[in-house]
C-alpha positions as CSV (number, residue, x, y, z in Angstrom):
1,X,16.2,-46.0,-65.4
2,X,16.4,-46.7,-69.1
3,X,16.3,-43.8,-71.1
4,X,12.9,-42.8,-72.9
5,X,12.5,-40.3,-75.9
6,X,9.6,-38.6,-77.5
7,X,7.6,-40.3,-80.6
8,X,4.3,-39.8,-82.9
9,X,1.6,-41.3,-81.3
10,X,0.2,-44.5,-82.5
11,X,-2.1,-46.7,-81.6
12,X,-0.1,-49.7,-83.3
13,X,3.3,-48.8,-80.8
14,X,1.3,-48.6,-77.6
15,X,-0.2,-51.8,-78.1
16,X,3.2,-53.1,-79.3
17,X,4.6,-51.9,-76.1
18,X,2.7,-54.3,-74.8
19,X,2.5,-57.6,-76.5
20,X,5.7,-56.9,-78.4
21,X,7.8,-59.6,-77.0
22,X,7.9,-63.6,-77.3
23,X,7.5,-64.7,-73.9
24,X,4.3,-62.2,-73.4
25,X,2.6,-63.6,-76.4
26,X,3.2,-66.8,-75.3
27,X,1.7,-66.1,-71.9
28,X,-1.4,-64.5,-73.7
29,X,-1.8,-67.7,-76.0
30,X,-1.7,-70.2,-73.3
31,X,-4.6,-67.9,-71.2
32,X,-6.7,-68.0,-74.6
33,X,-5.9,-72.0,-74.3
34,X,-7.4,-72.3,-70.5
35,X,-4.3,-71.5,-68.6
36,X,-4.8,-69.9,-65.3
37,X,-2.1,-70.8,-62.8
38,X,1.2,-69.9,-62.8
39,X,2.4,-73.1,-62.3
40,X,0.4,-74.1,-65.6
41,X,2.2,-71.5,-67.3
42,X,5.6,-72.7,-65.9
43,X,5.3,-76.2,-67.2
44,X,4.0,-75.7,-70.4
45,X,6.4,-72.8,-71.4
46,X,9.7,-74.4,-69.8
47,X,9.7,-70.0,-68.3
48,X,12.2,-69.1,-65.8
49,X,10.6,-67.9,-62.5
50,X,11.8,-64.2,-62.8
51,X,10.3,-64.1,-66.4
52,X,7.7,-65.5,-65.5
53,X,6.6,-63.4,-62.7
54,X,7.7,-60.2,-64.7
55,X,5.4,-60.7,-67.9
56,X,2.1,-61.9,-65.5
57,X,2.8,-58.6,-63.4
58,X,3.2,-56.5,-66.9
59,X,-0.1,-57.6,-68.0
60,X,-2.1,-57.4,-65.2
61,X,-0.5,-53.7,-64.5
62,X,-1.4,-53.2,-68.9
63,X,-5.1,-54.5,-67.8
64,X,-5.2,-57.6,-70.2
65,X,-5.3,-59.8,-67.0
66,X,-7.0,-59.9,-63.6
67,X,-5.6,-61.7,-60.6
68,X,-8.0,-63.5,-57.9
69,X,-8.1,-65.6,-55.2
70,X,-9.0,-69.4,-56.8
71,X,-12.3,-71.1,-56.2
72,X,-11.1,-74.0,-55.8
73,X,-8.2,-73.6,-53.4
74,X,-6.9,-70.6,-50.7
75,X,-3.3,-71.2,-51.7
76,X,-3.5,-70.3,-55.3
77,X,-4.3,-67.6,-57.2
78,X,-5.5,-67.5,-61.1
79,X,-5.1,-65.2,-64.0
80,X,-8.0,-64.7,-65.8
81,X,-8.2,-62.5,-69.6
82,X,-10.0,-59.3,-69.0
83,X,-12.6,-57.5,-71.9
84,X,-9.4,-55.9,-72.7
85,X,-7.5,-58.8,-72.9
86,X,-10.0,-61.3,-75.4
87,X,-9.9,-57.9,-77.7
88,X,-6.4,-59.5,-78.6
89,X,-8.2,-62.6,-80.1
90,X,-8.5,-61.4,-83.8
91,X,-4.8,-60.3,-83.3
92,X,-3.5,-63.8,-82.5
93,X,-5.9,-65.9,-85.1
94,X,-4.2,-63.3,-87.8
95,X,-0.8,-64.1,-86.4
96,X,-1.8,-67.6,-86.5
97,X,-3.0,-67.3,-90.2
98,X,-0.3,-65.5,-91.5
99,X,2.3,-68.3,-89.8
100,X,0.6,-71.1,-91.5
101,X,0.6,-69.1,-94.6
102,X,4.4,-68.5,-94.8
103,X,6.1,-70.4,-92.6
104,X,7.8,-73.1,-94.2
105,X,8.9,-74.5,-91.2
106,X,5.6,-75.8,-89.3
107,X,5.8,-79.2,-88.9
108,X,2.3,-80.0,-88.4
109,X,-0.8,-78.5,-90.4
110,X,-3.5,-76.9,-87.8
111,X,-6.8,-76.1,-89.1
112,X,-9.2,-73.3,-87.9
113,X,-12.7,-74.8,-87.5
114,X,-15.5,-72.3,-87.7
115,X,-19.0,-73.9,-85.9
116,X,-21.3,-71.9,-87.6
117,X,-21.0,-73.4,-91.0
118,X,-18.7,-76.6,-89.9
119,X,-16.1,-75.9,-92.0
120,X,-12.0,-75.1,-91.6
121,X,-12.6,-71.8,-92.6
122,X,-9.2,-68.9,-93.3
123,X,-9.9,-66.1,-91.8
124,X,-10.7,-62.5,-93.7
125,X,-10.4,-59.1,-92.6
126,X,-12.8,-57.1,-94.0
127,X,-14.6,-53.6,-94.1
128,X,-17.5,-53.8,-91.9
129,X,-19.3,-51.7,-94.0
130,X,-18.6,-52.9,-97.6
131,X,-17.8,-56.4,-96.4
132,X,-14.6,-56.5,-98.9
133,X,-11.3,-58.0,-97.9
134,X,-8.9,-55.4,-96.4
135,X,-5.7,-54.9,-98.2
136,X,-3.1,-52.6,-97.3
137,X,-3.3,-50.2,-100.7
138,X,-7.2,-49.4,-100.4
139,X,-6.5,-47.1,-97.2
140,X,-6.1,-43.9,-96.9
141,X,-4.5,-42.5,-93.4
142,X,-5.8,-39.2,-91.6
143,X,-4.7,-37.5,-88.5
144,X,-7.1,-38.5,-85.5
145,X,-8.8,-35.9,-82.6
146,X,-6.0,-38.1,-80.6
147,X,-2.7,-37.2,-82.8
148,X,0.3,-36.1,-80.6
149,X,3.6,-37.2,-78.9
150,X,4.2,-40.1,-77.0
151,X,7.1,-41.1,-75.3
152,X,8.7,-44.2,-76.6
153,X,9.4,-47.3,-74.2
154,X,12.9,-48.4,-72.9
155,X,14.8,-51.4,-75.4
156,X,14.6,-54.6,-74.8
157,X,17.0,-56.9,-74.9
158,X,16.2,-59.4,-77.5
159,X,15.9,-63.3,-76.6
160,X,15.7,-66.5,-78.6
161,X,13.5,-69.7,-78.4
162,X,12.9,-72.9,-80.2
163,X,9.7,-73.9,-82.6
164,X,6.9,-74.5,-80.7
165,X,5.0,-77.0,-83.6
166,X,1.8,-76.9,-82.0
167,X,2.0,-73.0,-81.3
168,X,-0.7,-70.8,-82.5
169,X,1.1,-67.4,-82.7
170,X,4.5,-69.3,-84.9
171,X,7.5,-68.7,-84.2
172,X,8.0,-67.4,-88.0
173,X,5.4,-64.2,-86.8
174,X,7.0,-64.2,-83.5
175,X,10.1,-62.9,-85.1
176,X,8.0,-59.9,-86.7
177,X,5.7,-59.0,-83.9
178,X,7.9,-61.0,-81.0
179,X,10.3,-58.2,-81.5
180,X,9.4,-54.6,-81.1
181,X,11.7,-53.1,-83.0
182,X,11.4,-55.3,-85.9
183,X,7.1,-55.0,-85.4
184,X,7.5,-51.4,-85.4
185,X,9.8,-51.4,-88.5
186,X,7.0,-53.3,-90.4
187,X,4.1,-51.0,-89.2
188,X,6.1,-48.2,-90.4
189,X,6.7,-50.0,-94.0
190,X,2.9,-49.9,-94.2
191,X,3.0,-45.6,-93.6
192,X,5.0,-45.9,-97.0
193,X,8.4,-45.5,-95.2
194,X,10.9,-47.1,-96.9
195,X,14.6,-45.3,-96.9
196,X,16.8,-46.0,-93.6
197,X,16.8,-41.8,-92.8
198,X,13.1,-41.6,-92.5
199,X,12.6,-45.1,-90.8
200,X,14.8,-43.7,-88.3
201,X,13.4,-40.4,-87.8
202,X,9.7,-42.3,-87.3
203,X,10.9,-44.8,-85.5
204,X,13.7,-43.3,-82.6
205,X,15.5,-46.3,-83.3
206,X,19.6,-46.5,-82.9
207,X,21.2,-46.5,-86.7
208,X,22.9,-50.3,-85.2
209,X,19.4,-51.1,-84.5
210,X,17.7,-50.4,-87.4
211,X,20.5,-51.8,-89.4
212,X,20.4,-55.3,-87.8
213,X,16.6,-55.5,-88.3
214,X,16.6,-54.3,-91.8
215,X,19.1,-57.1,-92.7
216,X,16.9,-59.7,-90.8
217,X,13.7,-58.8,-92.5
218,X,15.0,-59.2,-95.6
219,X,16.7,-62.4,-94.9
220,X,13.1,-63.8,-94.1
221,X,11.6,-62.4,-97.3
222,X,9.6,-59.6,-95.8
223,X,11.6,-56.6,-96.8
224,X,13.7,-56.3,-100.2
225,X,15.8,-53.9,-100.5
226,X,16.6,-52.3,-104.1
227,X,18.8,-49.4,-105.2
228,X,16.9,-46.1,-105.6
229,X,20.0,-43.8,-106.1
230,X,23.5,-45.1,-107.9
231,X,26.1,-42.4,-107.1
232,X,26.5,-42.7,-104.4
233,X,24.3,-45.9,-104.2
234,X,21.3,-45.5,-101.9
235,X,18.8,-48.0,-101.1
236,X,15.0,-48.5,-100.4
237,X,12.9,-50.9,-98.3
238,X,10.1,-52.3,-99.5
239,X,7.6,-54.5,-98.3
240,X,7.4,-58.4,-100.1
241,X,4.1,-60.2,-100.7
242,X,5.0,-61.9,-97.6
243,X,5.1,-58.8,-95.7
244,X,2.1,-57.4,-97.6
245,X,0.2,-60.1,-95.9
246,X,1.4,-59.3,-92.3
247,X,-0.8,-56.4,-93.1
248,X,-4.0,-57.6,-90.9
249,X,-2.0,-58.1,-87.7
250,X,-0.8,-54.5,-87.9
251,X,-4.7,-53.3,-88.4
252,X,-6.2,-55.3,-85.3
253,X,-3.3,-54.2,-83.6
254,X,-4.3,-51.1,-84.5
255,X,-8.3,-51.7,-83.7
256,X,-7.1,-52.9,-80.4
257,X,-4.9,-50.1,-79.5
258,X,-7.5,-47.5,-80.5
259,X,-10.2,-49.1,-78.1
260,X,-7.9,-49.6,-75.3
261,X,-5.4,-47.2,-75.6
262,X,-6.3,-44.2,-76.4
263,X,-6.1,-41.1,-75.3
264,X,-9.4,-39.1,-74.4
265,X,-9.6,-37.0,-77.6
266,X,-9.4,-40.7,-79.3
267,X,-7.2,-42.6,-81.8
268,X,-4.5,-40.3,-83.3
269,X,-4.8,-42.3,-86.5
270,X,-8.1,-42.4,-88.5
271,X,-8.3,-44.9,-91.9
272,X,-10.8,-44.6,-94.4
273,X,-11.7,-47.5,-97.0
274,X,-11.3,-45.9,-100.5
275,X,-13.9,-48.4,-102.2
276,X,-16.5,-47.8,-100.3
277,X,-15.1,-44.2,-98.8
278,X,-16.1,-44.8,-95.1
279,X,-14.1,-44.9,-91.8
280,X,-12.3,-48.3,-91.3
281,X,-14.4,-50.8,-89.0
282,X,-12.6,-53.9,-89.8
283,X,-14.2,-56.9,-89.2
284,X,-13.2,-60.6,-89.0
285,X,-15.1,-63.1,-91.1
286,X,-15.1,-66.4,-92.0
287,X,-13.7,-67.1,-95.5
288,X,-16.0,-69.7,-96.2
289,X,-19.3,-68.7,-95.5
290,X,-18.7,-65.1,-94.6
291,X,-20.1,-64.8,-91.3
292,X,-18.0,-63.6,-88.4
293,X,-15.1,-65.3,-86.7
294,X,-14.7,-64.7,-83.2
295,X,-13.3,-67.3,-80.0
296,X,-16.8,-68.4,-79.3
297,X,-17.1,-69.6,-82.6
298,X,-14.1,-71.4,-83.8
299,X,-11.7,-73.8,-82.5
300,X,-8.3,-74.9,-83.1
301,X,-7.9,-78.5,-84.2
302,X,-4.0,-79.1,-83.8
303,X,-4.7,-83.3,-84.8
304,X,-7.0,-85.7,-86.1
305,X,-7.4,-86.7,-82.5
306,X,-7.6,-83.3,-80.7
307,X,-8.8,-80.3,-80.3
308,X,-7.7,-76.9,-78.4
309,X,-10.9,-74.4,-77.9
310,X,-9.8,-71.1,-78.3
């Protein structure tokens, strides 16, 4: 049994325990597209059968799927995304968002189209209360009723896939949030973490480990690193505009872990919006006409010719 070890509780981890890994998101992206079968699944990811079969198992057993009987035929049996499972919707439009933002790479332009006021629309995260945009500097962090020690979940080992051009999680996020060390590593940036001893402590992570994904954050621009002390020389991580923006996947993350994860006492993490000086209820609203984005109310348009409902 791999070895497990105990860690602050977070909402952010638990749910990163759970969707923290490429072929998982992948999984949950398809379901959000109509798939259902695991033959669906098969084709359209190019999966391997033991993968396959291992991830669908992991989130029905996490409760972000449910398994029945089909009504259309007694030999096959379809996956269908539980309440807990569509709260992941905001999660993978801001993965979606911040990909199209940043990622150079994307070799065709998909637009978010928002029914309510017709328009491709970029979605905002914003205070429910206040209505502002949420940025990473306005909150302020408090110990929940939930705050404790969790125990954190075995390594896995890391695999690599292609582009995906018409995918709407990117493989530019995937290599953030595909990756639960390197997702965790981020998250912690936003605590204010930045030098390898206290990353380390936070984290549990093996000094190899840490190492590895430092150098690969920076190398995608969403870390710098910069010399704090000169003898001997010491250096700092600190989060780049690009990684600044990754900011509103962490907070639904966050929303979603604290609604489905959480402990009885509740969320060991409470934010509070300094401009307005209330408890964090983030919202997701369109950016053109301000009213709220959610998957009955948008679609995907990956062409002139097509579109993917969400």
């Amino acid at each position: 049994m791999a070895e497990q070890w105990p860690i602050i509780a977070s909402s952010v981890i638990r749910a990163i325990d759970i969707i923290g890994d490429r072929w998982t998101l992948y999984i949950l992206r398809d379901a959000f597209l109509g798939s259902r079968r695991y033959f669906e699944w098969k084709t359209r990811l190019k999966i391997s059968d033991a993968v396959l079969s291992d991830r669908l198992r992991k989130l029905v057993g996490a409760g972000c799927l449910a398994k029945q009987q089909s009504s259309t035929s007694e030999t096959h049996e379809e996956y269908y995304l539980t309440d807990q499972g569509l709260g992941l919707y905001h999660v993978l439009i801001c993965l979606w968002h911040w990909d199209t933002s940043w990622n150079p790479n994307r070799e065709r332009t998909t637009r978010l189209v928002h029914h309510t006021c017709g328009e491709a629309t970029v979605p905002i995260v914003a205070c429910g209360h206040c209505k502002e945009p949420v940025r990473a500097r306005d909150i302020e962090f408090a110990e929940g009723a939930g705050v404790g020690i969790d125990n954190n979940a075995p390594v896995r080992r890391r695999r690599t896939r292609k582009s995906d051009p018409l995918d709407i999680v990117g493989n530019e996020a995937l290599t953030i949030l595909g990756d639960r060390w390197s997702a965790l590593l981020v998250a912690c940036s936003f605590l204010g973490l930045r030098r390898f001893k206290e990353l380390q402590a936070r984290m549990g992570i093996p000094p190899h480990q840490l190492s590895v994904r430092l150098k690969e954050l920076v190398a995608g621009g969403i870390l710098e690193r910069s010399l704090y002390q000169e003898h001997p020389p010491r250096h700092e991580y600190r989060l780049t505009g690009k990684g600044r923006d990754f900011y509103p996947v962490i907070l639904m993350l966050m929303v979603w872990g604290d609604r489905w994860l959480s402990q009885p006492d509740g969320p060991p993490v409470i934010l509070r919006h300094r401009p307005c000086g209330v408890v964090l209820d983030p919202v997701m609203n369109c950016g053109d006409c301000g009213k709220p984005i959610d998957r009955r109310n948008v679609y995907l348009d990956f062409s002139e010719e097509s579109e993917a409902v969400v």
